[in-house]
PASEBA-1860 file (N, C-alpha, C; in nm, 3 decimals):
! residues 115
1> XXXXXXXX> 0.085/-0.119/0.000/0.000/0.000/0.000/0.089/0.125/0.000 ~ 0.077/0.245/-0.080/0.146/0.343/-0.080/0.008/0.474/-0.149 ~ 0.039/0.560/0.005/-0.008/0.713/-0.043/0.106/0.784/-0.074 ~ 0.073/0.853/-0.176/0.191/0.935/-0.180/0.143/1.082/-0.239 ~ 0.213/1.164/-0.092/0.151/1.290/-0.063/0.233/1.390/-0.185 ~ 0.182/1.525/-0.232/0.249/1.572/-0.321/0.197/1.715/-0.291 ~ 0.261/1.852/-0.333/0.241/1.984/-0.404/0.268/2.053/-0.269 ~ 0.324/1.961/-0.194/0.370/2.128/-0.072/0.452/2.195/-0.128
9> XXXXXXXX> 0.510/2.314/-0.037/0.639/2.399/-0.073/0.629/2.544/0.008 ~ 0.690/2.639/-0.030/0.717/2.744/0.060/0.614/2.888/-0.033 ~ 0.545/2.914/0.074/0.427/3.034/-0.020/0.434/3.153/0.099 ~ 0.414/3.275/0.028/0.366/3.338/0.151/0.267/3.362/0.184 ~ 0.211/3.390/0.332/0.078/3.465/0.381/-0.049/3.469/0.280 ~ -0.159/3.433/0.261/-0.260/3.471/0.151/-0.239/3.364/0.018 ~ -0.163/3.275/0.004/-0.119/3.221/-0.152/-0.187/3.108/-0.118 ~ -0.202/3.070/-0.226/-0.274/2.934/-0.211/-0.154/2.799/-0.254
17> XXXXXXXX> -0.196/2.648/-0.223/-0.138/2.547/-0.260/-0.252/2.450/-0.281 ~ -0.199/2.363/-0.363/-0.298/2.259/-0.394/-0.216/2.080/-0.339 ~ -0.305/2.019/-0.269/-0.202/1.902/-0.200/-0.281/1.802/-0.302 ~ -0.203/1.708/-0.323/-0.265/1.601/-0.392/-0.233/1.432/-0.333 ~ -0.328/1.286/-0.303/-0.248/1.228/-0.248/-0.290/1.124/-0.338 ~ -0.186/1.021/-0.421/-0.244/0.954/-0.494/-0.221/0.816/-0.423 ~ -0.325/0.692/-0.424/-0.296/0.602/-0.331/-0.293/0.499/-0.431 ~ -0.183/0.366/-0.421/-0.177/0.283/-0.461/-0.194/0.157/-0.403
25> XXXXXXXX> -0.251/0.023/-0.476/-0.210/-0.093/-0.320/-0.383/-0.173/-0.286 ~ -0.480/-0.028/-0.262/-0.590/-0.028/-0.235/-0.720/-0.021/-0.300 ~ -0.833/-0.086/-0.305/-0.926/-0.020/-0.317/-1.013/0.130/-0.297 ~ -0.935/0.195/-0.374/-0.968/0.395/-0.343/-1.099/0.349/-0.264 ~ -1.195/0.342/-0.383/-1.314/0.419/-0.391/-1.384/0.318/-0.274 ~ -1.318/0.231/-0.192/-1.386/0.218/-0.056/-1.329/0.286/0.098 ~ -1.235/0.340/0.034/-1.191/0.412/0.136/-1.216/0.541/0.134 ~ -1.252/0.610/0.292/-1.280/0.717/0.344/-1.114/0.766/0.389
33> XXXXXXXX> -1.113/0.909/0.293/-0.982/0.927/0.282/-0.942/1.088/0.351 ~ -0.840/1.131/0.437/-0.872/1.245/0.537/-0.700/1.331/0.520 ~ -0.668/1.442/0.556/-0.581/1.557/0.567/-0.558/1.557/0.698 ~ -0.429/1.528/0.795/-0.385/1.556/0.880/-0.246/1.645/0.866 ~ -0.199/1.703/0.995/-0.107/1.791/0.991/-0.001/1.801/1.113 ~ 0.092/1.816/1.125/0.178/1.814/1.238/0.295/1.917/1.188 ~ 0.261/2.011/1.332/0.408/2.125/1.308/0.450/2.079/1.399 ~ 0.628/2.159/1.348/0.709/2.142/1.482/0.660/2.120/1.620
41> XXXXXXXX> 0.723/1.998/1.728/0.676/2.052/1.845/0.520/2.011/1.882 ~ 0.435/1.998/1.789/0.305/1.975/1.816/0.217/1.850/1.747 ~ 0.150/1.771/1.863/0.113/1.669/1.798/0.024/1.686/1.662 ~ 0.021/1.549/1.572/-0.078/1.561/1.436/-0.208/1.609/1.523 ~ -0.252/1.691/1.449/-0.406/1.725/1.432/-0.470/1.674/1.293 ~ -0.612/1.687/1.310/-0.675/1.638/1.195/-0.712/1.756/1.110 ~ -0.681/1.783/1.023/-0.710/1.874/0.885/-0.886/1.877/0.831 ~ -0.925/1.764/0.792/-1.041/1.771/0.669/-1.033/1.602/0.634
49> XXXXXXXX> -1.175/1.538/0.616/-1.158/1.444/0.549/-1.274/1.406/0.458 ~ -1.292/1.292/0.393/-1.419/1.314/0.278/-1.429/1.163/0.282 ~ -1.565/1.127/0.253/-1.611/1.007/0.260/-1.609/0.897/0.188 ~ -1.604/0.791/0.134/-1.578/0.723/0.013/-1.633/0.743/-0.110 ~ -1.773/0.793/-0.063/-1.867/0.853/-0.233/-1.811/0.982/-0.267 ~ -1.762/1.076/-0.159/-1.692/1.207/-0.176/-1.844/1.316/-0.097 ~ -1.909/1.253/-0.061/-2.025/1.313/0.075/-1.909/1.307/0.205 ~ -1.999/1.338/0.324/-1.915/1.284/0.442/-1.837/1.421/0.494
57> XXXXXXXX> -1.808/1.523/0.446/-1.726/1.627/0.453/-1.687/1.704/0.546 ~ -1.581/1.682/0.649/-1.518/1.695/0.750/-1.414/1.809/0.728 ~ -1.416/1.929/0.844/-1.317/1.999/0.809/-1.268/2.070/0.966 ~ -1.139/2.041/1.001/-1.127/2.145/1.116/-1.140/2.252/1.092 ~ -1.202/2.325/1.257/-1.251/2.434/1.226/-1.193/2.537/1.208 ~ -1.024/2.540/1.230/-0.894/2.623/1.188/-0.877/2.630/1.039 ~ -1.020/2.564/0.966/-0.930/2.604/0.866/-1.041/2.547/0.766 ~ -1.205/2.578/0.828/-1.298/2.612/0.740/-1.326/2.743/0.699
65> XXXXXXXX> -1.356/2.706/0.542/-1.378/2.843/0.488/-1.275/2.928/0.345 ~ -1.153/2.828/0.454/-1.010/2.853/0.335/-0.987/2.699/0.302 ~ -0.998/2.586/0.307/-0.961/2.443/0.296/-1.055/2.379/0.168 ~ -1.039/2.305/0.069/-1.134/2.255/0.072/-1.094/2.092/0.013 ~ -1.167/1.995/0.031/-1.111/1.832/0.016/-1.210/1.822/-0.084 ~ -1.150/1.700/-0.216/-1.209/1.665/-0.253/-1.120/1.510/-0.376 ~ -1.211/1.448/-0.424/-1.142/1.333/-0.445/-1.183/1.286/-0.599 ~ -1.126/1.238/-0.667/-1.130/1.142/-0.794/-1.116/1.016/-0.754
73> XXXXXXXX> -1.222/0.896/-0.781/-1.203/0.768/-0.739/-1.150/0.742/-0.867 ~ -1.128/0.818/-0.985/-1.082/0.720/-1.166/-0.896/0.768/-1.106 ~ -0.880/0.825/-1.015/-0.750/0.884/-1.040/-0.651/0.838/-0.929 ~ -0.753/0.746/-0.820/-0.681/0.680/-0.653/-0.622/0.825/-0.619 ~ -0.703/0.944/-0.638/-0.647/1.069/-0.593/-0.746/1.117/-0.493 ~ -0.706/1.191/-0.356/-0.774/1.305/-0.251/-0.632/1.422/-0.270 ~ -0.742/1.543/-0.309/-0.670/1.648/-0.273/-0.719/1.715/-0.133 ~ -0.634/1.828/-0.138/-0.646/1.895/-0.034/-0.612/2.043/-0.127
81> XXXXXXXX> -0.758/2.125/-0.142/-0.677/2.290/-0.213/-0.695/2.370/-0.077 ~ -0.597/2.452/-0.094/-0.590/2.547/0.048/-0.551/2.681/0.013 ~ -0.650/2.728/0.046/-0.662/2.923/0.008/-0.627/3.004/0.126 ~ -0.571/3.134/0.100/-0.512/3.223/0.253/-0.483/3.162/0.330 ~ -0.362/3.128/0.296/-0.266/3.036/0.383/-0.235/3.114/0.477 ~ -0.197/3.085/0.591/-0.172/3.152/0.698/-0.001/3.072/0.769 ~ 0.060/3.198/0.851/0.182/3.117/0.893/0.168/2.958/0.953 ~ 0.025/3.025/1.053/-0.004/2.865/1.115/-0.030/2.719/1.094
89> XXXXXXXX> -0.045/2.768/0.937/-0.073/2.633/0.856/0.006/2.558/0.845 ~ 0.160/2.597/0.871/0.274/2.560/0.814/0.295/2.429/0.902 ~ 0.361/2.324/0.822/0.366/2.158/0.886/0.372/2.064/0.792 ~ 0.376/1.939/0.844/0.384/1.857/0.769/0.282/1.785/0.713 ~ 0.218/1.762/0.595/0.038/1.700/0.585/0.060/1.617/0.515 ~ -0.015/1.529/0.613/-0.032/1.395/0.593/-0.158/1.324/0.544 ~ -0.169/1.242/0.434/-0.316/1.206/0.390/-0.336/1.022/0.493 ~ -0.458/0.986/0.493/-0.479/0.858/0.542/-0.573/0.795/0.492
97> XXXXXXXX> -0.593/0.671/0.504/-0.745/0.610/0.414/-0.770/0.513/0.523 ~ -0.865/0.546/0.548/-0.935/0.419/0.623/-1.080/0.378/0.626 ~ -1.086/0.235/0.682/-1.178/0.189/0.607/-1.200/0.078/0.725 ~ -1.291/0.067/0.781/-1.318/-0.007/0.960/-1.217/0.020/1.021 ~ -1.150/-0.086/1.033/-1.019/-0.076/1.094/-0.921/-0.082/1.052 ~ -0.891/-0.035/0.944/-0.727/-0.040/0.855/-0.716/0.096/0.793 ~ -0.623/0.140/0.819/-0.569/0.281/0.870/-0.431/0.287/0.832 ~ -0.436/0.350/0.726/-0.293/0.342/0.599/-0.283/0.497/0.581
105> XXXXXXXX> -0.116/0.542/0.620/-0.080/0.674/0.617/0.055/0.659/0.502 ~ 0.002/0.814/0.439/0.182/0.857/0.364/0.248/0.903/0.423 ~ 0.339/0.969/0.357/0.457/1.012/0.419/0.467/1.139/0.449 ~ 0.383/1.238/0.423/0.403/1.372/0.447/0.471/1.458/0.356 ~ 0.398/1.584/0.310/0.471/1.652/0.247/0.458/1.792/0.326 ~ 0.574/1.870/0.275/0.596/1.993/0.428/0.507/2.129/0.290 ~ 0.428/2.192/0.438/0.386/2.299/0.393/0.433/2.435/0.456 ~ 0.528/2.533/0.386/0.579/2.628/0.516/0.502/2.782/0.448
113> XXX> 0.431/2.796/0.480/0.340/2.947/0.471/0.443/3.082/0.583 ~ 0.560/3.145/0.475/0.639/3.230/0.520/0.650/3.352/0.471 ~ 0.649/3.467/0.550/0.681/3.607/0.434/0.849/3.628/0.434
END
């Protein structure tokens, strides 16, 4: 099984990024697939996640409004687009798929929102 997280990088204040996580290994389109995040120093929090039909739509509340998830089951892809980025956003994001009890993470790609 392999997610593999993609499109971080260094933006400033207000810019947007688009995360993409393409999963291999699995049956996508039965998995309920989610955006977590971990900065320096501070445990993962949960980001946003979306349901297997792409209903289901979960978003912390740090970061409704500017976030938004959404998924291609033809593509084993969940993105993550993220508008007015803020310094605080900055970390490492991590996608996951799970599905009862099997709970499959990538590797993280770093997002650093800097002026």
């Amino acid at each position: 099984v392999q997610l593999q997280a993609s499109g971080g990088g260094l933006v400033q204040p207000g810019e947007s990024l688009r995360l993409s996580c393409e999963a291999a290994g699995i049956n996508f389109r039965l998995f309920d697939m989610g955006w977590y995040r971990q900065a320096p120093g501070k445990e993962r929090e949960f980001v946003s996640a979306i349901g297997w039909s792409g209903g289901s739509i979960v978003y912390a509340d740090s970061v409704k409004g500017r976030f938004t998830i959404f998924r291609d089951n033809a593509k084993n892809t969940v993105y993550l687009q993220m508008n007015s980025l803020k310094p605080e956003d900055t970390a490492v994001y991590y996608c996951n798929a799970k599905l009862e009890r099997v709970d499959y993470w990538g590797q993280g790609t770093q997002v650093t929102v800097s002026s």
